[in-house]
N, C-alpha and C positions, 0 to 999 in steps of 0.2 A: 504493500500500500504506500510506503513513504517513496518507494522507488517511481511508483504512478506518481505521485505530488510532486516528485523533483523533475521527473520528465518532463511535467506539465510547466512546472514553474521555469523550465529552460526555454519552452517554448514560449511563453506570456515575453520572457526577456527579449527574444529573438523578436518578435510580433514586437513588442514596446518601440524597441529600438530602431524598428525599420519605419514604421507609423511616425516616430519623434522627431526622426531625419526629414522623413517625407513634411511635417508642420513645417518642420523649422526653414525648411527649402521654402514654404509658401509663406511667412511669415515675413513681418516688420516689423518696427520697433513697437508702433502703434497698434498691432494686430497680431498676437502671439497664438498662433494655433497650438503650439507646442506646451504653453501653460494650461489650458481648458484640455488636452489631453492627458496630462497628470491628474488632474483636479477630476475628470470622471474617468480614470482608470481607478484612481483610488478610493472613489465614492463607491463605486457600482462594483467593483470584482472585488472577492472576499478577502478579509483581515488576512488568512494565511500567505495571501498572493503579493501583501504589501511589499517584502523586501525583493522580491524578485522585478516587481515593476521601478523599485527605487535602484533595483539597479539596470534598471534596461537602462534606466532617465540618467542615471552618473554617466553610463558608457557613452548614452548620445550627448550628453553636454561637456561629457571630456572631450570628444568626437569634433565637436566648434570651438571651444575654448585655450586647447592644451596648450597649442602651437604659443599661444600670447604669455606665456605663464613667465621667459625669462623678463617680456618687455613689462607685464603687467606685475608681478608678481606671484608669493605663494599664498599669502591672505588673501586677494580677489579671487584665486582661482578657488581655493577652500570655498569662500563664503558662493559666490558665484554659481560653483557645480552641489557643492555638499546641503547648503541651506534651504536651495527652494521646495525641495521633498517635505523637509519639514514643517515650513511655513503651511504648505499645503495639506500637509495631517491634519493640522492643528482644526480646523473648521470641517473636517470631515471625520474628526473623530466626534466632535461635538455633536455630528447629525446623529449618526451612531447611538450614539449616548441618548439619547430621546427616542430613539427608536420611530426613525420619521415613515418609514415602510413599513409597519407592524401597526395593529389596533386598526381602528375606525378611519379606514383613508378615505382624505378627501383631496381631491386634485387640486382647489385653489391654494388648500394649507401646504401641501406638496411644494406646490411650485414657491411659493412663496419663501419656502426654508430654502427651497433647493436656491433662490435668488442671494438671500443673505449670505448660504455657504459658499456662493461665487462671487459676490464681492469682497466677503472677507476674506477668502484666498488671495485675492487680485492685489487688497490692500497691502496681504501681507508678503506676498511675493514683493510687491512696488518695492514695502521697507528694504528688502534682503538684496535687491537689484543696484537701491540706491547706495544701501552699506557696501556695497560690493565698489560701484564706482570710487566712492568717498576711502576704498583702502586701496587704491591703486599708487603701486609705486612708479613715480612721474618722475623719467628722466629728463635730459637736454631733449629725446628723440619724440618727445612722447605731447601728442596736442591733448589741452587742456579741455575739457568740455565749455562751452562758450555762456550755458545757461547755468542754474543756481539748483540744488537739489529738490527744492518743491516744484518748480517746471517740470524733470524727468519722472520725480513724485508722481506726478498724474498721468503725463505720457505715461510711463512704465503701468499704471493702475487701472489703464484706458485699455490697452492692448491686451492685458492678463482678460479684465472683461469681458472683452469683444470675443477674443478666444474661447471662451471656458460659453459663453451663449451661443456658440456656434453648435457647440460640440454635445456640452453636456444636457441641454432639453432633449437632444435626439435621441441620449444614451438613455432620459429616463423615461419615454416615450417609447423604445426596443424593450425594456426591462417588465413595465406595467404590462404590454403586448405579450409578454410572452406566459407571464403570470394568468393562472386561469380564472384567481379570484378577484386580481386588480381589475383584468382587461375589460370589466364595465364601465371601469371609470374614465376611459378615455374616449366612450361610447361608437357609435357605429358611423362605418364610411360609407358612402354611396357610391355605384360607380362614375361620377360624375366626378370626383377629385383629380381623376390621373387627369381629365382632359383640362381640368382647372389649372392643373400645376401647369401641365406642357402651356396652359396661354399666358400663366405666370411669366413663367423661364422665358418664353417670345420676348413680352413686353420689356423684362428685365435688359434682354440683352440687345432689343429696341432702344432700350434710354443709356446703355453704355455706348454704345454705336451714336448716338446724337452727344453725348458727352465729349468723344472723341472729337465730332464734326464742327461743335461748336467752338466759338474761338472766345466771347465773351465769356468772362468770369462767372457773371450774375448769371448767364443761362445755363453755364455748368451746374452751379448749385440747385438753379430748378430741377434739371435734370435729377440728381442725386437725392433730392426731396420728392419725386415723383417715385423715385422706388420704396416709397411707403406704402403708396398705393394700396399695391398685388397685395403686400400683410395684412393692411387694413380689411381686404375685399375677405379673406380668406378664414380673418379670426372670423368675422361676422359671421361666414357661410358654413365654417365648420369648425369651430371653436380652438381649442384645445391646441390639434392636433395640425390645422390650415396653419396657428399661429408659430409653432414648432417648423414647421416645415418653411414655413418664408422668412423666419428668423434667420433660418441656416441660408437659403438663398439670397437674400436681404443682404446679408453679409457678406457670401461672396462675390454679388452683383458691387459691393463698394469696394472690397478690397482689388479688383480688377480697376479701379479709379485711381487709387493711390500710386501717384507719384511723388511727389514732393511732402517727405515728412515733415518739415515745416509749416508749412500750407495751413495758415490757423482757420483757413476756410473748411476744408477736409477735414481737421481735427473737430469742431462746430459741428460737422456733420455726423460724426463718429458719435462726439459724445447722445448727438440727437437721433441718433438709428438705437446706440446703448437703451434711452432709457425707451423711446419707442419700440422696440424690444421689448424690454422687461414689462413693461404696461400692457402689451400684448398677450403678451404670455398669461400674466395676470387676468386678463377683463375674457382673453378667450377659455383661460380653466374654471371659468363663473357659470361661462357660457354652456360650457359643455356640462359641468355640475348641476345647472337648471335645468338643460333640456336630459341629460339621465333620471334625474327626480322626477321630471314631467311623466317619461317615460314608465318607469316603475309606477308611479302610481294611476295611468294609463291601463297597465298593464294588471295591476290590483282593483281597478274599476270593472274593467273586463268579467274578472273571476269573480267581482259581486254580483255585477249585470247576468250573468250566464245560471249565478245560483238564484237568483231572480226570479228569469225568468224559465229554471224547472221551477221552483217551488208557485208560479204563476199558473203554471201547464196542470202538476198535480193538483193543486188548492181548487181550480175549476173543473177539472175532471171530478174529484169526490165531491163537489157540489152539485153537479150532475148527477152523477150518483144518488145523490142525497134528496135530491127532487124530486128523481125516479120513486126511490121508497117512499117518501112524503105523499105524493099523489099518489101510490097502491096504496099504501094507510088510509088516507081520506075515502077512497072506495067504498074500502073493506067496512072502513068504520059507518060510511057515509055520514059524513059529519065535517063542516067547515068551523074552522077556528083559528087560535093562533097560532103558528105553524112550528113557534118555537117549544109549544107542549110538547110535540110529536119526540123530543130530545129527551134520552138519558143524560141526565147531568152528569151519570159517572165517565159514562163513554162517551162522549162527544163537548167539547167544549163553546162556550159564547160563544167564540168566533168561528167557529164552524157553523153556529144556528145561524148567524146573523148573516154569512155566506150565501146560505141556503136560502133562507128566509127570502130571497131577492125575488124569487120565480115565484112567489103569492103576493105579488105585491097588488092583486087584483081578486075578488072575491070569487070571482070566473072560475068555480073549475076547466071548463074548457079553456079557457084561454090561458090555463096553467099548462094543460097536455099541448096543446097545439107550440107553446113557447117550447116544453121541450122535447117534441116530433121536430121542431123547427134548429132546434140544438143539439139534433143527434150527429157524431162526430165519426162514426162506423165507414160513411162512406169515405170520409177525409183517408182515414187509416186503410180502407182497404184497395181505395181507388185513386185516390188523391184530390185536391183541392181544386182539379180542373174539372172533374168529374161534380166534385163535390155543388159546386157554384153551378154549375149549365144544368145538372139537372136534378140537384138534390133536394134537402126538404125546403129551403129557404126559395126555391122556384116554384115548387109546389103549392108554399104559404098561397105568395102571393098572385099565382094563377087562380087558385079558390077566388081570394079578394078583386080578381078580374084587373090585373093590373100588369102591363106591358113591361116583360123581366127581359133586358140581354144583355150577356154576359162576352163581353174578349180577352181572353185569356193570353198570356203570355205561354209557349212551348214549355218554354226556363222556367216557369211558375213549379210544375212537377219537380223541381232538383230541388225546391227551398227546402231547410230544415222544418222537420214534423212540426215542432213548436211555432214555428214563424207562419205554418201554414193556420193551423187551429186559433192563431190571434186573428190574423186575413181573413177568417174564415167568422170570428165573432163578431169583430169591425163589421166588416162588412151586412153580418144580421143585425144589428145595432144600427147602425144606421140607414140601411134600407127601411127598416120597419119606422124610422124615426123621421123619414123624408115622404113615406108612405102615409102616416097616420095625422103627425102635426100640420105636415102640409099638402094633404090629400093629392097625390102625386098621383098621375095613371100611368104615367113610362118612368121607369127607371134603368137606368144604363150602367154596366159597371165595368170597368177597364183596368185590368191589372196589368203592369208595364214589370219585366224583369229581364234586367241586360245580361245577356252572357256571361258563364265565367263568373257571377255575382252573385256572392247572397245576401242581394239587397230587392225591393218590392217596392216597385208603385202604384198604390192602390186610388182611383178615383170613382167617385158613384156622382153622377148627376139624373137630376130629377125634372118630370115635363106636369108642370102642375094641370088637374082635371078639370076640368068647364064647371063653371058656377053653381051651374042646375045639378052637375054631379052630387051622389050622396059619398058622404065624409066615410073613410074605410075603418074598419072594424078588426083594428089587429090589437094583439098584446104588448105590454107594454117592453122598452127598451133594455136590453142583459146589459150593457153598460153604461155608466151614467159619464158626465162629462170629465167628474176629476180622476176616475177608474181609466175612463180613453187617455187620461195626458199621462199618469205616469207608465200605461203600456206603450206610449210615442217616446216615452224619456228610456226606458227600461230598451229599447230598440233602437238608439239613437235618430230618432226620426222626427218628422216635422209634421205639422197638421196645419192645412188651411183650411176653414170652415166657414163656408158660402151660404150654410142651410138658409137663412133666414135674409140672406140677400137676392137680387132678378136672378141670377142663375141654376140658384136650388142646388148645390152643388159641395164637395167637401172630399177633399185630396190628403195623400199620407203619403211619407214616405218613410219608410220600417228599414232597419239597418241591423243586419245581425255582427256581433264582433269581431269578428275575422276580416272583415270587407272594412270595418269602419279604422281596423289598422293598417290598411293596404294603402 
């Protein structure tokens, strides 16, 4: 086992050290790739790994440094090569120590430490870069730096930054991704990102190509202000993960500008991409934090809605049920009363009477059996809802009452869920009989709309009201009343327009089962 752990640790060295080169080649004063790769080798790969990545980091800063060690010194090269591993523990052992990837993660609190642990690396590298200059031994041969150490102070603290945002969101971005229980929190990509980026990276390398072509100063910096842009578009569109990704190209679209380290224009620009950056980062881990939240409880609405609407499905099936026996009781007994007698108190409780109770709300025994001959659900289940509506008991009702019933059905209508058909199927007796009776209707028309691929239902009934001299129809009263019909429209994600009582006689739904209404 230790002989795996040293093989491995030989390899992380060999990896370190070729990756540190490779920074250091793309790096400047003000832009150190090669710090922000310290800073998330030793954040993100395990404690046991630390000395072998501290020594990829000596071999490649012996690597740049050695050569100067007679002209500069052996204090500069010490502090120089040996110090910045350490400066850079120092804030990554702190993260450690709170345990910022363990417990209750939240992406914005994440990102946030992760922001602090990279500037105070930055800071404290700055310190060890600047002590390093300040111990240089200055021959006759040897040019003086021309600025004062709080000048390179910030350069140095500028570049450590810029590097360590380039690098390390991406590292912690890879890390949560691979995690099965993080990678919620970075939430979901769409296929629409790849094409976003590739128009990103265009426009990016759009506004270097006019950087180049411009000759005026002031239209440089618009240019290099305009590559905020693509980050801005990006957090917005995808939070998190958009802002992660255009940080890193964000970055490299500037550091392909820099030429002149002095340039307090460029430098202006750096620190304004740094903190527009880090505010990105931020406002898009909010971003993606709110819509995961959305989501999850989205997604816990779902699984209420669905136990909903069984316990919707059962609770009117055993009331049906319960009608049935009420009216053979009354038979038997021959005897009308209150229907809630008809109830064992031990076996049946309140609100099962009061359930029931709905289909006597007329002293009618016939107009109790005709409601529920009119409410039998047998052909739904055995034939289906298209069957059910052209020629079942509800066309029957009202061909007795001599009243023009037709029905267009959707093909798709047959694929809806059982449950979604038996509400379609109540609606629909509810309101026919209620477009029929209140406003003595003689045609009624009923259109059920359901698009392919969809378990979603468009239900419409309009009504053709009867001639004056008409006699008023003689039906039972309505199975659902008006605040029953809204929460089966809320319970379905769906809408209701309701025209009854306006010139069109008329009243539309649109029913949505959960599946469709998360698509």
């Amino acid at each position: 086992m230790q002989g795996i752990t040293f093989l491995r640790g030989v390899l992380v060295i060999l990896g370190y050290t070729a990756l540190y080169i490779a920074a250091r080649e793309a790096s400047v004063t003000h832009w150190v790739l090669s710090a922000g790769l310290r800073f998330t080798a030793m954040l993100f790969l395990p404690a046991r790994m630390w000395p072998f990545v501290i020594a990829g980091d000596l071999i490649g800063s012996l690597y740049y440094r050695s050569y100067r060690l007679d002209e500069y010194g052996f204090a500069w090269l010490f502090t120089a090569v040996a110090l910045p591993p350490i400066a850079t523990l120092i804030p990554v052992i702190a993260l450690r120590k709170i345990r910022w990837l363990a417990g209750d993660l939240q992406l914005p609190k994440l990102t946030l430490r992760l922001l602090n642990a990279m500037a105070a690396a930055a800071a404290l590298n700055a310190a060890v870069s600047v002590g390093a200059m300040e111990l240089v031994h200055y021959s006759a041969s040897t040019v003086r730096m021309p600025e004062g150490p709080i000048y390179y102070y910030g350069i140095f603290m500028l570049g450590n930054l810029m590097g360590a945002l380039v690098i390390a969101p991406a590292g912690l971005l890879l890390l949560l991704a691979r995690r099965r229980r993080a990678r919620q929190l970075i939430g979901n990509i769409n296929a629409g990102f790849g094409h976003e980026i590739a128009a990103s990276i265009t426009l990016l390398a759009g506004l270097i190509y006019a950087y180049y072509s411009l000759e005026s100063a002031q239209n440089q910096d618009i240019a290099r202000l305009l590559m905020l842009v693509p980050a801005v578009w990006m957090t917005c569109r995808y939070g998190w993960v958009g802002a992660v990704a255009l940080t890193v190209l964000g970055n490299i679209a500037l550091r392909l500008t820099l030429i002149q380290v002095s340039d307090l224009n460029l430098l202006e620009s750096q620190v304004l991409l740094a903190l527009c950056s880090s505010m990105l980062l931020v406002f898009g881990a909010i971003i993606t934090r709110l819509r995961t939240v959305a989501t999850l409880h989205q997604v816990q609405s779902g699984s209420y809605l669905q136990l909903a609407r069984r316990n919707l499905l059962q609770a009117d099936m055993r009331a049906h049920r319960l009608a049935k026996d009420m009216q053979h009781r009354h038979g038997m007994n021959n005897r009308v009363g209150d229907p809630s007698c008809l109830f064992d108190s031990s076996s049946a409780s309140h609100a099962t009477a009061a359930a029931a109770a709905r289909w006597f709300r007329t002293t009618k025994r016939t107009e109790v059996q005709r409601t529920i001959d009119a409410m039998d659900l047998s052909m739904i289940e055995s034939r289906g809802i298209i069957s059910a509506l052209t020629y079942g008991p509800l066309a029957k009702l009202l061909f007795e009452e001599n009243i023009s019933f037709a029905a267009r059905l959707s093909s798709n209508a047959a694929s809806l869920p059982r449950d979604l058909q038996l509400v379609i199927y109540r609606l629909c007796y509810s309101f026919t009989v209620s477009l029929a009776r209140d406003h003595n209707a003689a045609r009624i028309a009923v259109r059920l709309s359901v698009p392919r691929h969809s378990a979603s239902a468009i239900l419409a009934i309009r009504a053709r009201p009867a001639r004056w001299h008409e006699k008023r129809r003689e039906l039972p009263d309505t199975y659902l009343d008006d605040e029953e019909v809204d929460a089966i429209v809320r319970t379905f994600h769906g809408r209701i327009h309701d025209d009854r009582a306006g010139p069109r006689r008329s009243i539309s739904i649109i029913l949505r089962t959960w599946l469709h209404h998360c698509s």
